[in-house]
N, C-alpha and C positions, 0 to 999 in steps of 0.2 A: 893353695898348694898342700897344706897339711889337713889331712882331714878326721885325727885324729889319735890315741893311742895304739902302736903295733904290739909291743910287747914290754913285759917286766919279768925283772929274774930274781929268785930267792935262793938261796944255799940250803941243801937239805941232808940228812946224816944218812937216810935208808930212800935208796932210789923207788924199790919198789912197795913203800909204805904210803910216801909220800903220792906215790901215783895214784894207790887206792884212796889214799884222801881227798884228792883232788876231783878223781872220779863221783866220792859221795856228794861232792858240792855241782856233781855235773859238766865237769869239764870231762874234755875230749883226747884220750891221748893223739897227740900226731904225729912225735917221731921220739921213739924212746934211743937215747946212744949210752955210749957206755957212760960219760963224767954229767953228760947234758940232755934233758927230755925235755920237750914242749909238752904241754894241756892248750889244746882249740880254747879259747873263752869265749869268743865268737869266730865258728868257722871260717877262714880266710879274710878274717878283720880285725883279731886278734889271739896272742898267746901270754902263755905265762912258762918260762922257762924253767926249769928244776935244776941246779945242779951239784951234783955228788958232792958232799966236801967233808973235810976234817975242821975247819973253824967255821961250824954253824953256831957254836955261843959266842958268836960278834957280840958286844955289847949293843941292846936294842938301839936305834935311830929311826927314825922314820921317813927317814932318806934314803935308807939302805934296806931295810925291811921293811917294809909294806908294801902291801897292794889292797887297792878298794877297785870292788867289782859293782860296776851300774844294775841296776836294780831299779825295775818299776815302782815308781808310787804305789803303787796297788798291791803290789806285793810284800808292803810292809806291815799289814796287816797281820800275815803268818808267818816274814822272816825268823822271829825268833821259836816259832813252834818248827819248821822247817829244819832249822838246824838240829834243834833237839833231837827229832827226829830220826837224824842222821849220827846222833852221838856227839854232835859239836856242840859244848858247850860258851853259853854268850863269856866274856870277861869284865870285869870291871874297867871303863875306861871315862878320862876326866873328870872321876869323881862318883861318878854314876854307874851304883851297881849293875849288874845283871835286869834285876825286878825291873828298875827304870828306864831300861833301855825297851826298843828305837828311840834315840836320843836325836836333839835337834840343833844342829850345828850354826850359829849365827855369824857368818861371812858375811856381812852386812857390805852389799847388798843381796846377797844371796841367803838362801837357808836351803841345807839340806838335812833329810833324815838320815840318821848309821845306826849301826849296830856293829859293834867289835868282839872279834873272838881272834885266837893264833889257830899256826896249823901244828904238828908232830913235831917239828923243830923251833917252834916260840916266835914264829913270823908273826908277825903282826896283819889280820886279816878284817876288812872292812865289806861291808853290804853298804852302798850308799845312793842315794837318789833324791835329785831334784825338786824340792817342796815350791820354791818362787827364784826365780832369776830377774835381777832387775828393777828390785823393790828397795827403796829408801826407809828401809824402818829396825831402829837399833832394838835389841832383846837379848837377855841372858841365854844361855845355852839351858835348855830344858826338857825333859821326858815330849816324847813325840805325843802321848796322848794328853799331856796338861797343853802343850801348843792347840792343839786340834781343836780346845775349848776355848779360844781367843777369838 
């Protein structure tokens, strides 16, 4: 039945700042209104909702602010030059600067790679992708390229 995520929604202070950001990470606009705009993340399999608001400093959760966008293994080789790129800069997250990061997340049994940055409003914004699914082996959370040497 479920075959996946449709959509997620963040609060944002400037409708149309927020659209050009979302643009530079390559989303789609697909229906901008007046309090509430969608970004395509994948054309008619997913979106990411914008909308207008006066209490965008919610105090952060990661319940209520975030989104992590899937991202190819492969593409984690230049996610953090990519961003720069585009002016986004990476953030510090769980301890591990910027330098350190793609960082390697150990959901034991899972691990994946991220990379955290926000957007104009202090959303909390994740790049994340699938390193193993379904592996029985415990390990500290670690920079993606000290894992890679294991």
């Amino acid at each position: 039945m479920i075959k996946g995520l449709y959509e997620a929604h963040l609060p944002v202070s400037d409708m149309e700042e927020s659209i050009t950001f979302y643009e530079k990470l390559g989303l789609e606009l697909a229906h901008k209104g007046e309090r509430v705009s969608f970004m395509w993340i994948v054309k008619g399999e997913s979106w990411l909702g914008l909308w207008d608001s006066e209490q965008v400093d919610l105090p952060y959760h990661p319940s209520i602010r975030h989104v992590a966008f899937h991202v190819d293994r492969e593409d984690f080789t230049h996610a953090k030059a990519w961003l720069e790129s585009r002016d986004i800069q990476v953030r510090e997250a769980f301890g591990f600067t910027p330098d350190r990061q793609p960082l390697v997340l150990p959901n034991n049994p899972q691990a994946h790679a991220a990379i955290y940055f926000n957007d104009l409003d202090g959303n909390s914004l994740e790049l994340i992708a699938p390193l193993r699914i379904d592996v029985d082996e415990e390990f500290e959370m670690v920079a993606l390229d000290e894992w890679e040497k294991w």
